[in-house]
N, C-alpha and C positions, 0 to 999 in steps of 0.2 A: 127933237134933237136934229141938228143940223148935220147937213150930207155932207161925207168926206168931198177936199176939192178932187175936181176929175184927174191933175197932174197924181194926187196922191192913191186914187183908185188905179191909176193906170199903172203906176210902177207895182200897187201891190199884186195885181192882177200877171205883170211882166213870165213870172218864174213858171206858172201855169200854161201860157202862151208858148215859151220857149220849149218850154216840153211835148204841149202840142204838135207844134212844128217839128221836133225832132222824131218825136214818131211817127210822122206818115211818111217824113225822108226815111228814115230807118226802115217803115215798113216798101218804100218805092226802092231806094237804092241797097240797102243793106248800112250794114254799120260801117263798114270799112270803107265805102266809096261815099258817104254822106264826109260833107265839111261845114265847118261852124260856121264859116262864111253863109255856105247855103242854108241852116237856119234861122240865123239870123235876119237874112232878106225874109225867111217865110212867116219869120214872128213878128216882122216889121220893127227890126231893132237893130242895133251896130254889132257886130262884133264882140267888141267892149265890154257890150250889157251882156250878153253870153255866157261871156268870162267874169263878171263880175257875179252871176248869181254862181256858174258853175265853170269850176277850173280846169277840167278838160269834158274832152269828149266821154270818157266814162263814168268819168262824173253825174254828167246829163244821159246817160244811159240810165244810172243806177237811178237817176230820180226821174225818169219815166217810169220803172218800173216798182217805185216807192208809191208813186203818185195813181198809177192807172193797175195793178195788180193787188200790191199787199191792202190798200183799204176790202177789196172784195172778199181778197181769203181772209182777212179777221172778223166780214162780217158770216161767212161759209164757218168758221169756226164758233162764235158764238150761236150762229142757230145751230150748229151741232148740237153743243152743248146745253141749249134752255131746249130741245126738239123733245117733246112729252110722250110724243107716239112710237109707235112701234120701229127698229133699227129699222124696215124697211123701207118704211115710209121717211124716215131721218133720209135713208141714201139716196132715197125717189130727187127729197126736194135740194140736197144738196148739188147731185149733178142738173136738175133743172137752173140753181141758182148759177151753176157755171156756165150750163149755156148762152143762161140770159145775161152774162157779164160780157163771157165772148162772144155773142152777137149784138151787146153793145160798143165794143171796142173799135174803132175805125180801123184798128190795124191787126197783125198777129204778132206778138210777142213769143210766141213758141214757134214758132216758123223763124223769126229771125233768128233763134241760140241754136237753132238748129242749124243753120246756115252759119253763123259766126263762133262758134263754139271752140272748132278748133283753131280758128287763129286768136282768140282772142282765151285763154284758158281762166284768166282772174277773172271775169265777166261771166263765164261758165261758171264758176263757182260760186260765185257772188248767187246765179240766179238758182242753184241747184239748190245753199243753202236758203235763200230768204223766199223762195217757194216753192218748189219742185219735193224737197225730204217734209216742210211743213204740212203739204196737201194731201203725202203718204199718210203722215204721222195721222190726221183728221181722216182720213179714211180707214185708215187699219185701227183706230180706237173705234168708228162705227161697229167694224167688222165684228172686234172681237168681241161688242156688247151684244150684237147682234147672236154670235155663237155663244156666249154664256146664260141669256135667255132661252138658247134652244129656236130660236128664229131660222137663224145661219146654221147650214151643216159646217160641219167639220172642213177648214181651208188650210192652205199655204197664206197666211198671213205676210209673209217676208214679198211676197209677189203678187197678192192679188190687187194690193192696190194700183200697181201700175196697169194692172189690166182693167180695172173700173173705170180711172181715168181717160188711158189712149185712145177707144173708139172718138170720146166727143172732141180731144184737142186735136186728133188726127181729120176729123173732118172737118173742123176751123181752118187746118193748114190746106185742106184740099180746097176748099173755099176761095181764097187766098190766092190761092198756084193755079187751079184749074179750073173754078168757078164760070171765068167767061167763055169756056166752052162747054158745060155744060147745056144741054137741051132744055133743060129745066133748073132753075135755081136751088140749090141747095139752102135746105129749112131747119136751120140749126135745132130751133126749139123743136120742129118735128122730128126731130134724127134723135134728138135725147131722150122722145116718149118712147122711141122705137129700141132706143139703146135699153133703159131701164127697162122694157116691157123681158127681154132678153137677159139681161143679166140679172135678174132678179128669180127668173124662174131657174137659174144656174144657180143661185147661190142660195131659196127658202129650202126651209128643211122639211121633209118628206119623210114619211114612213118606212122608205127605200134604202133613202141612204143616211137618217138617221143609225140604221143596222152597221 
């Protein structure tokens, strides 16, 4: 089979490119001081071509975060769901699987809605609903298989998923914001054995507080 020509590889490759680009401006300048002009030169494209895969700027927001976010959490949700072993072990590799997404990501995507949230509210919500309540959802059905086996003591369900989550995307953002002065680098994937070594002995059930 003959190779696609390189003009026809190249436009299909474009929309990937452009969204590259938008997210390291997004992750350097923020969303609000980022301009399509400025990705464009970073994607090595006009304008134009910008516009023509995506019609505005939030546009190309929401497909960064289609393109670099929701593929990971459907694959975090399918291992949920085929994960054979025990809930705790289900939660061990799920937040290991989150670390290793965000310390593949060039940028931070929770660091930026965090910053742009409130001027931007449809964008907030956009990412609240298509990952933020998604992530809860996948964590709080761990929890609760976890406390119907008798794994998990007895929880606040409505809450503790945000508590599972925030230590490791709170240290991606500190990463991010603070990293170049730290003394020593910050070890995403060691912070998550450290996280789980910890909330795990918070949340098996025990002879104690089974009572």
């Amino acid at each position: 089979m003959s190779e696609a020509p390189r003009n026809l590889r190249r436009k299909e490759a474009r929309p990937s490119e452009i969204i590259e680009a938008a997210l390291q401006l997004f992750h350097q300048k923020g969303f609000s001081a980022t301009k399509i002009d400025e990705v464009a030169i970073a994607a090595g494209v006009t304008k134009g071509t910008v516009y023509l895969y995506f019609p505005s700027k939030e546009a190309l927001f929401k497909a960064v975060v289609q393109e670099r976010v929701l593929p990971n959490l459907a694959k975090m949700n399918e291992a949920a769901n085929q994960f054979a072993g025990s809930r705790a072990d289900c939660l061990a590799y799920v937040l290991r699987g989150m670390a290793q997404a965000l310390n593949e990501c060039n940028g931070s995507i929770s660091k930026l809605m965090i910053a742009e949230a409130g001027n931007f509210p449809e964008l907030a919500a956009f990412y609240n609903d298509e990952v933020v309540q998604p992530m809860h959802r996948a964590i709080r059905q761990i929890l609760s298989e976890g406390i119907a086996r008798q794994e998990f003591r007895e929880m606040d369900l409505e809450h503790m998923p945000r508590i599972v989550i925030a230590p490791i995307f709170m240290a991606n953002i500190w990463r991010h914001t603070y990293g170049h002065l730290d003394a020593q680098p910050l070890e995403l994937m060691q912070y998550a054995e450290i996280q789980i070594d910890v909330l795990l002995r918070g949340l098996l059930a025990t002879p104690e507080n089974k009572q």
